[in-house]
C-alpha positions as CSV (number, residue, x, y, z in Angstrom):
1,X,-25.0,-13.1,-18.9
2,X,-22.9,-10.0,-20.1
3,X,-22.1,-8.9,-16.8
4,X,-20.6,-12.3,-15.9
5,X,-18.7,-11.7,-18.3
6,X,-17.4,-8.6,-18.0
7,X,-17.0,-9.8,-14.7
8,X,-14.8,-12.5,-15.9
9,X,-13.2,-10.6,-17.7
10,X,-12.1,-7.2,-15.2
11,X,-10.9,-10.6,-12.9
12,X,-9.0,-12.3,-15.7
13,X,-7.0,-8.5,-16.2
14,X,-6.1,-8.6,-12.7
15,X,-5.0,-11.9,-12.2
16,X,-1.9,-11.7,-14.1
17,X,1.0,-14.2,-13.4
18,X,2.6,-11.6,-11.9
19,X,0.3,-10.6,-9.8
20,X,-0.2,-13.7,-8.6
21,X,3.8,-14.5,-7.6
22,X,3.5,-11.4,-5.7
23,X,0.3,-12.0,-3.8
24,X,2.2,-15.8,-3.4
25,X,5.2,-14.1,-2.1
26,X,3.5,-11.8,0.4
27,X,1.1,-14.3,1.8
28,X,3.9,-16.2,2.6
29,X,5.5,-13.7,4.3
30,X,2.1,-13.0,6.5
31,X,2.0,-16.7,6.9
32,X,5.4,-16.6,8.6
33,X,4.4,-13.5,10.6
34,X,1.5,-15.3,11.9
35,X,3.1,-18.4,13.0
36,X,6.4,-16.5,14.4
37,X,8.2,-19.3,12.6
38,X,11.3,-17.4,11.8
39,X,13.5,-15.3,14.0
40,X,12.6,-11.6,14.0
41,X,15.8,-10.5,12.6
42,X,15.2,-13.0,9.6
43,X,11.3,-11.7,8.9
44,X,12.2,-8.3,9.1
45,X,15.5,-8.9,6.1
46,X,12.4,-10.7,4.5
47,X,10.0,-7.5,4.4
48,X,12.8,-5.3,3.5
49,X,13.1,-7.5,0.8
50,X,9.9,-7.4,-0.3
51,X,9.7,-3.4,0.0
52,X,12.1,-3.2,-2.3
53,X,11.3,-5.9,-5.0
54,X,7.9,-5.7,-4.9
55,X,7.7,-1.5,-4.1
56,X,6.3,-1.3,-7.9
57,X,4.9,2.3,-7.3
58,X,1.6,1.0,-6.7
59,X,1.6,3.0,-3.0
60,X,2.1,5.8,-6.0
61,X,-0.9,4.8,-7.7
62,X,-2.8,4.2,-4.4
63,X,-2.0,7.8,-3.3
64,X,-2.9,9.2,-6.8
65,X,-6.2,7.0,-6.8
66,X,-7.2,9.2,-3.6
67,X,-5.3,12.5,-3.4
68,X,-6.4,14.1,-7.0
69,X,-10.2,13.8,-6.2
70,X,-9.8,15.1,-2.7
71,X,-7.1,17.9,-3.9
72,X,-4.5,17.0,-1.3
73,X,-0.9,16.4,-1.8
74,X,1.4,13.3,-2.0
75,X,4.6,13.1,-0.3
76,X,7.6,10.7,-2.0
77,X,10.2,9.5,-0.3
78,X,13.2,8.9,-2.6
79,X,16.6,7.3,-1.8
80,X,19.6,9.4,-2.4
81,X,20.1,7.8,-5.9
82,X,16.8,9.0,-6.3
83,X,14.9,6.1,-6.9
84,X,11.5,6.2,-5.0
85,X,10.8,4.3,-2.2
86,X,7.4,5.0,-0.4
87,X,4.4,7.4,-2.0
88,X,1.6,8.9,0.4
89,X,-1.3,11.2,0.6
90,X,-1.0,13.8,3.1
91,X,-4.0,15.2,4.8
92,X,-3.6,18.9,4.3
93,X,-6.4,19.0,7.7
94,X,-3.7,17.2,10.3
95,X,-0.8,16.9,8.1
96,X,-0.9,13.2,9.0
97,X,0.6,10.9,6.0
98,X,-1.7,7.7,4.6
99,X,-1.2,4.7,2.6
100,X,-2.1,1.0,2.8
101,X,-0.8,0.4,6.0
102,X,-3.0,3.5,8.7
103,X,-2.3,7.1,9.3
104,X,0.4,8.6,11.5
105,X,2.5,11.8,11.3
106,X,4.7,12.7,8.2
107,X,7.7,12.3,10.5
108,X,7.0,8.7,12.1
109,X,6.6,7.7,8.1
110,X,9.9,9.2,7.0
111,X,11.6,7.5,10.2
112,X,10.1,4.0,9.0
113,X,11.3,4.5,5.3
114,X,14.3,5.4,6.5
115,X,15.0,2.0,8.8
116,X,13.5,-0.2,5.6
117,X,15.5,1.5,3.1
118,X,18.1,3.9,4.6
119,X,18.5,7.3,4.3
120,X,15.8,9.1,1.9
121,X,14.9,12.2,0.7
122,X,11.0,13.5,1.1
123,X,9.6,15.9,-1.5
124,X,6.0,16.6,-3.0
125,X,4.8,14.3,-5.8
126,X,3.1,15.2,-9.0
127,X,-0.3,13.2,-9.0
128,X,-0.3,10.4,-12.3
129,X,-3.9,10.4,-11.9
130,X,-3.8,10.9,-15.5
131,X,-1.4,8.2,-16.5
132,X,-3.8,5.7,-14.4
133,X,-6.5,3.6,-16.4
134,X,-10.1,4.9,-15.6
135,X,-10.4,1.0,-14.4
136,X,-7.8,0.6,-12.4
137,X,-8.3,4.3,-10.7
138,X,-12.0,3.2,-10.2
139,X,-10.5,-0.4,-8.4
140,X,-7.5,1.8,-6.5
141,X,-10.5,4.3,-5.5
142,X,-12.7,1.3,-4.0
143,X,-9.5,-0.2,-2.2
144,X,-8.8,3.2,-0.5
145,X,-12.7,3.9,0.3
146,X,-12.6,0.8,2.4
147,X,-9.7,1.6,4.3
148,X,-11.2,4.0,7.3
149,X,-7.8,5.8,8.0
150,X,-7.7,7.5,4.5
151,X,-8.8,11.4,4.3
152,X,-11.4,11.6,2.3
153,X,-13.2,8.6,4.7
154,X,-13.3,11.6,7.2
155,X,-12.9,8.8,9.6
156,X,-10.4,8.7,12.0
157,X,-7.5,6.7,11.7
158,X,-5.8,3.4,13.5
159,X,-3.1,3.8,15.4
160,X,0.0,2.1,13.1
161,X,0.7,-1.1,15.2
162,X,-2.8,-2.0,14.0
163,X,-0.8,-3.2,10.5
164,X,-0.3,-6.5,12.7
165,X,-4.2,-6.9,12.9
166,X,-4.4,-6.3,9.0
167,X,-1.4,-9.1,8.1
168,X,-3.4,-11.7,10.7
169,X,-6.7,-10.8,8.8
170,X,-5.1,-11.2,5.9
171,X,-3.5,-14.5,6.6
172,X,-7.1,-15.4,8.4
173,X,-9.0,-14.7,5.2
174,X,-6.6,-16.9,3.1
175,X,-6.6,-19.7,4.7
176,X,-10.8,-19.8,4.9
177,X,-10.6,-19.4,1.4
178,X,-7.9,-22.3,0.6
């Protein structure tokens, strides 16, 4: 009985109002992918959008969560008013970048952030490992672990047009569970 409840409980923390618009928002936006119900020009305004209203810093937390146990550094790429706009681990081995969406070189990354958000600046990050919860770091660590592409998987990594499989499994998985 006390671990349903903790169970309960390490749910109820997650499942913050917030967290739910933004999950709402985003599945929306896979649901629109999926169905190629609006024009390309329009979905791709939409998931700039969300890059930059919903880019919270958690692809900072993600790359903390899995570059401080495996001692490699993170890469930030910061508009020129400074403000950041994409965080990843790079894997010192290939010098490949990583985050939620695959593995690719540093430079392919920096030309994406730079067509979602303009011109940017890359630099090395300081890890916040230490500014993370020990929960959430153990939940961001268990996210990472079950995505194949990161470096301390050893694994190698999708090519990035896989992201498209990812947002139609996603979109899959929600509607099964609706």
């Amino acid at each position: 009985m006390m671990q349903c409840q903790s169970d309960t409980a390490e749910f109820d923390r997650w499942m913050t109002l917030e967290r739910i618009a933004r999950s709402d928002f985003m599945g929306l936006l896979f649901d629109g992918l999926k169905s190629r119900a609006w024009e390309p020009d329009t979905l791709q305004e939409l998931a700039v959008a969300a890059l930059c209203g919903f880019g919270n810093g958690c692809c900072y937390f993600l790359a903390s969560a899995v570059a401080t146990p495996a001692g490699m550094p993170i890469v930030g790429f910061r508009r020129l008013d400074g403000s950041l706009v994409h965080a990843a681990v790079v894997d010192s081995g290939t010098g490949e970048a990583a985050d939620v969406l695959g593995r690719r070189p540093l430079a392919a990354l920096r030309t994406e952030m730079e067509d979602a958000a303009g011109p940017v600046r890359m630099s090395a990050l300081t890890s916040i490992w230490d500014e993370l919860d020990p929960e959430e770091a153990r939940i961001l660590q268990e996210i990472a672990a079950a995505m194949p592409w990161m470096p301390r998987t050893g694994t190698s990594a999708p090519p990035l047009p896989q992201w498209a499989r990812l947002v139609v499994a996603y979109a899959t998985a929600r509607t099964a569970l609706q």
